[in-house]
N, C-alpha and C positions, 0 to 999 in steps of 0.2 A: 517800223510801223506795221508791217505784216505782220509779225511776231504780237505785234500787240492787240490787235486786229481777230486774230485765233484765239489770244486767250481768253478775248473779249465773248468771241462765239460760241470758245467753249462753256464757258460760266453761264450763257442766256441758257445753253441745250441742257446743263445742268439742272438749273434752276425749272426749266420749263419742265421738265422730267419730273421733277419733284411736286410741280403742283398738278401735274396729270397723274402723278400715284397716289397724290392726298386727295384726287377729287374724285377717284375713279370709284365707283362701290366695291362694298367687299362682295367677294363671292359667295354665292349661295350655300350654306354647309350643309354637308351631307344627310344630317338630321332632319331637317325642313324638309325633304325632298323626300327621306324614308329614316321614320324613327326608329324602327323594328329593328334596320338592319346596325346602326350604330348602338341602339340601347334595347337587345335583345330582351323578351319580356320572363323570358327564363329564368333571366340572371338580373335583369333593372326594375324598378317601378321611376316611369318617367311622363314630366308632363311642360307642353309649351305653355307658354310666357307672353304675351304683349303687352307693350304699353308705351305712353310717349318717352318712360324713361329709360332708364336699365334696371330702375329700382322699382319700379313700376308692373315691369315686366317680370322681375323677378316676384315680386309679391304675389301676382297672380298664376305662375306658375306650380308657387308654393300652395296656393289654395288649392289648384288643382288635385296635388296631393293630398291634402288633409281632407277634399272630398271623399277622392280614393277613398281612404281609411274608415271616412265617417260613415260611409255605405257601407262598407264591407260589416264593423262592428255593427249598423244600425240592423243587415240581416241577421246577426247570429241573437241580437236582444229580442225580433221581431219571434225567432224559433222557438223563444223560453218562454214566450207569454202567454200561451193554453197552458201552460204547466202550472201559472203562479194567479190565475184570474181572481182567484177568493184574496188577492196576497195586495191588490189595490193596481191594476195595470197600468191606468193612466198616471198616478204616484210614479211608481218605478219606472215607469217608461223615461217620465220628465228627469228623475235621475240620471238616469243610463245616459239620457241625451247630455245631461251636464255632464256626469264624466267622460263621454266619448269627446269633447273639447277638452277638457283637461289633459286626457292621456295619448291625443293626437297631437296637440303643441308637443308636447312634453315629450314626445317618440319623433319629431321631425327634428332633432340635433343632426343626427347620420345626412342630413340633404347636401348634397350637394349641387352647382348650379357650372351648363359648360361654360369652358373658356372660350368658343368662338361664339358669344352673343353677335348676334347680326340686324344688321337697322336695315330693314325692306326697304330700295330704290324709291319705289311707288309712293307706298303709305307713311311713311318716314318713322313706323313703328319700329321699337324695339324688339326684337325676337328673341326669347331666350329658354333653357332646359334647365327643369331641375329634376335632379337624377337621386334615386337611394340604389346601390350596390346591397340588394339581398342578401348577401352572405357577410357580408360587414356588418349589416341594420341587428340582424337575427343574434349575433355575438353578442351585441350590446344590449339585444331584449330579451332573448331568451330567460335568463335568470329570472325574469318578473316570471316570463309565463309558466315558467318550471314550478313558481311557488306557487299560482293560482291552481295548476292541476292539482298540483300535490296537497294542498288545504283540501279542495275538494273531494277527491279519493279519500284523505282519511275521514273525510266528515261521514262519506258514503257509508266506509266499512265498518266506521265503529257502532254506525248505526245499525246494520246487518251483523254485525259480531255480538253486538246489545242481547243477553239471554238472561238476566236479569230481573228485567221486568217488561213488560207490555208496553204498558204508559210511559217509562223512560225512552222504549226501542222509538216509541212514535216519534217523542217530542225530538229526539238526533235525528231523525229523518225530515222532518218539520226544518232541522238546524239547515240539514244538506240540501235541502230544497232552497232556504232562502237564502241561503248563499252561493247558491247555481245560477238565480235568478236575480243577484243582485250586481252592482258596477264593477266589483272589482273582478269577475269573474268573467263578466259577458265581455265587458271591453280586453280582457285578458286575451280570451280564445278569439272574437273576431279580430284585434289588430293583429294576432300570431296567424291567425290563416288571409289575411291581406299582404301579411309581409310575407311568409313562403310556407306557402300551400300543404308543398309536402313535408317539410319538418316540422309543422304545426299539428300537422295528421299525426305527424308519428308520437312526439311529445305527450297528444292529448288524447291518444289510442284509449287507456286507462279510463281516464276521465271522459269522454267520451260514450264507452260501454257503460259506465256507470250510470251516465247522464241519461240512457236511453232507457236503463234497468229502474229508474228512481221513481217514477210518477206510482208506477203499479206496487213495489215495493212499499213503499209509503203510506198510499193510502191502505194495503194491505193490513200494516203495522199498526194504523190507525182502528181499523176495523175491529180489530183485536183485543184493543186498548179500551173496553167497553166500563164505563164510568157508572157509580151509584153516587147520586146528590141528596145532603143534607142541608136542611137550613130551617133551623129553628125558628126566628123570627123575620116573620115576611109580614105583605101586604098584600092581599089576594094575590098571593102567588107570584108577583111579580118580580121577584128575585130571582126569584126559582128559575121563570122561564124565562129569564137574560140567561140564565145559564146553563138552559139547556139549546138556547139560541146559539151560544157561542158556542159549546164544544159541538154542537151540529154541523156549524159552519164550517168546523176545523177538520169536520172526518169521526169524531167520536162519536157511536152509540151510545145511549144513553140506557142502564141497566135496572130493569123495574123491581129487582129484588139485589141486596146485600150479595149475598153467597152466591151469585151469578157474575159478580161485578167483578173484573179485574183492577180496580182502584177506585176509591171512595174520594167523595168532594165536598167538605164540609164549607160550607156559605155562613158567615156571622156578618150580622149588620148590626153597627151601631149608630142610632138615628141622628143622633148629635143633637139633639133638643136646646134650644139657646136660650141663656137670660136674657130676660127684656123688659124694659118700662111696663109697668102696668097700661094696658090700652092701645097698644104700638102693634098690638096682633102678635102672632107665633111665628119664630123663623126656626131652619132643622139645618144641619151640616151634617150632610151623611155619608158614612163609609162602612164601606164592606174588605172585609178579609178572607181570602180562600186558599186552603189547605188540601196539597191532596195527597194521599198518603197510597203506597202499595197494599197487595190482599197480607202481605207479610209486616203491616205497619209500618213500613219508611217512606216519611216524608219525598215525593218526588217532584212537587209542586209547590211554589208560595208565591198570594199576589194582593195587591192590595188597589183599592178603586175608591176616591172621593168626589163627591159632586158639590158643586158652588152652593154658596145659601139661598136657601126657598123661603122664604113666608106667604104668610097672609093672613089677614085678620080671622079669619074660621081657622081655629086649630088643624080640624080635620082634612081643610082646604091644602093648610101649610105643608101635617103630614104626606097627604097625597101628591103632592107636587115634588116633595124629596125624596121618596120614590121613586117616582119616574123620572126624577132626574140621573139618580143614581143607576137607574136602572139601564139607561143608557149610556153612561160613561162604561158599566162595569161591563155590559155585550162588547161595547168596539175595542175597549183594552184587552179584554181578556182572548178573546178571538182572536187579535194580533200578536199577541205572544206565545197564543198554541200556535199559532202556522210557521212563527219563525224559530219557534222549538226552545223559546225563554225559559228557562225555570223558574223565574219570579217577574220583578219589576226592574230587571237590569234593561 
């Protein structure tokens, strides 16, 4: 009976043992109390976690992160845009902000989350860490941001190596700008200096100097690049001055004499006059084509610009209106392709 008695008391003290270690909380982990010293910032980029769940808590951990990242890129895009104002800022900005979400998901694979998540006594939240180890992340992105430097460097130098012509030197520089200023470049260099600072510095050293050298270079090249325009057939001149609008906009002079001009810009418009019922009034489909050729005759330039059909019962009403319709499409197209350094209609 004794004997039975003991093994009886052993099994309660057991048992009771076991629901005083499954009721007891976990302990505090050393993260919660100091994150610095388990996820040194040197070496980690780390952020806490709550939530009623573990998955809850991990999700928002992970936000924390992808904020990280989305500031860090959102200042290196905020640096680029005196550079690129004539180039549409609010446009590119809305870009940049789309790919800074594409290319922050797409870079949080390296996350990892700790193993002691811990549910707070009190608040009955989940607490939890999601960690990137830096020098792991950097392995796996590096290669991107190797390519984004390296495009840019050569777009730079071929534009400074450019001794050719004038008007080509520009438009490469025009190239290296908008590709400095554009998503794949800005979120390049801010997620490589949010993930580690100083190998981002060193990677982008190049690119970098170049980046600082480009604005003055550029419009320099442009300055240079001083333009003589033809155009046969116009409308009080309205062609003319779309296109002296746009290569203004873009950085080019405009050349009052031939033999001054480092490249000529021949304007042809064709009005596009349309068949129509007799008494239905006049309608025009107009398009313009531009040519711009070296002081040495080679072609360095080709573009083409159409505008929607105009009428109106007064002929002269109809022509006037295809004009300035055209006249507008042909300033915002052609202004956009000099700044981002197009050769034609690509």
């Amino acid at each position: 009976m004794k004997r039975n008695a003991a093994l009886r008391f052993a099994a309660g003290l057991a048992l009771w043992t076991l629901a005083s270690c499954l009721s007891a909380p976990a302990p505090m982990p050393e993260w919660y109390q100091n994150m610095e010293a388990v996820y040194p910032r040197e070496r980690y980029i780390a952020s806490q976690g709550r939530g009623s769940a573990r998955a809850e808590a991990e999700q928002q951990a992970l936000a924390g992160l992808a904020a990280y990242f989305e500031q860090e890129v959102k200042r290196e895009g905020t640096a680029s845009v005196s550079m690129t104002e004539r180039q549409g800022a609010v446009e590119r900005t809305r870009r940049i902000e789309e790919a800074i979400t594409v290319t922050v998901k797409r870079n949080l694979s390296a996350v990892r989350y700790a193993e002691d998540a811990w549910r707070h006594p009190a608040t009955k939240e989940y607490i939890v860490v999601a960690y990137m180890d830096r020098e792991e992340a950097w392995a796996v992105y590096s290669p991107h941001a190797e390519n984004a430097a390296g495009t840019f460097t050569q777009l730079f130098y071929g534009a400074r190596n450019e001794g050719a012509d004038p008007f080509t030197r520009a438009l490469l520089f025009g190239k290296a700008e908008a590709y400095a200023a554009g998503e794949a470049f800005v979120t390049a260099r801010g997620f490589a200096q949010g993930l580690y600072p100083a190998r981002a510095k060193a990677l982008f050293e190049e690119a970098d100097a170049a980046l600082s050298a480009l604005p003055k270079e550029a419009s320099d090249a442009r300055r240079n690049a001083s333009v003589y325009l033809e155009c046969p057939l116009d409308l009080d001149g309205i062609i003319r001055n779309a296109a002296i609008a746009a290569l203004s906009d873009a950085g080019f002079p405009i050349a009052r004499e031939i033999r001054s001009a480092q490249a000529v810009c021949l304007i042809q418009v064709t009005e596009g006059l349309m068949r129509r019922p007799a008494g239905t009034g006049t309608a025009y489909r107009p398009n313009v084509s531009v040519g711009i050729t070296s002081r040495t005759g080679t072609s360095v330039f080709s573009f083409e610009a159409q505008a929607e059909v105009q009428s109106a019962i007064d002929p002269g009403l109809a022509r006037s209106r295809a004009y300035a319709a055209l006249a507008q499409v042909f300033r915002d197209a052609l202004t956009e392709r000099l700044l981002k350094g197009e050769k034609g209609n690509a």
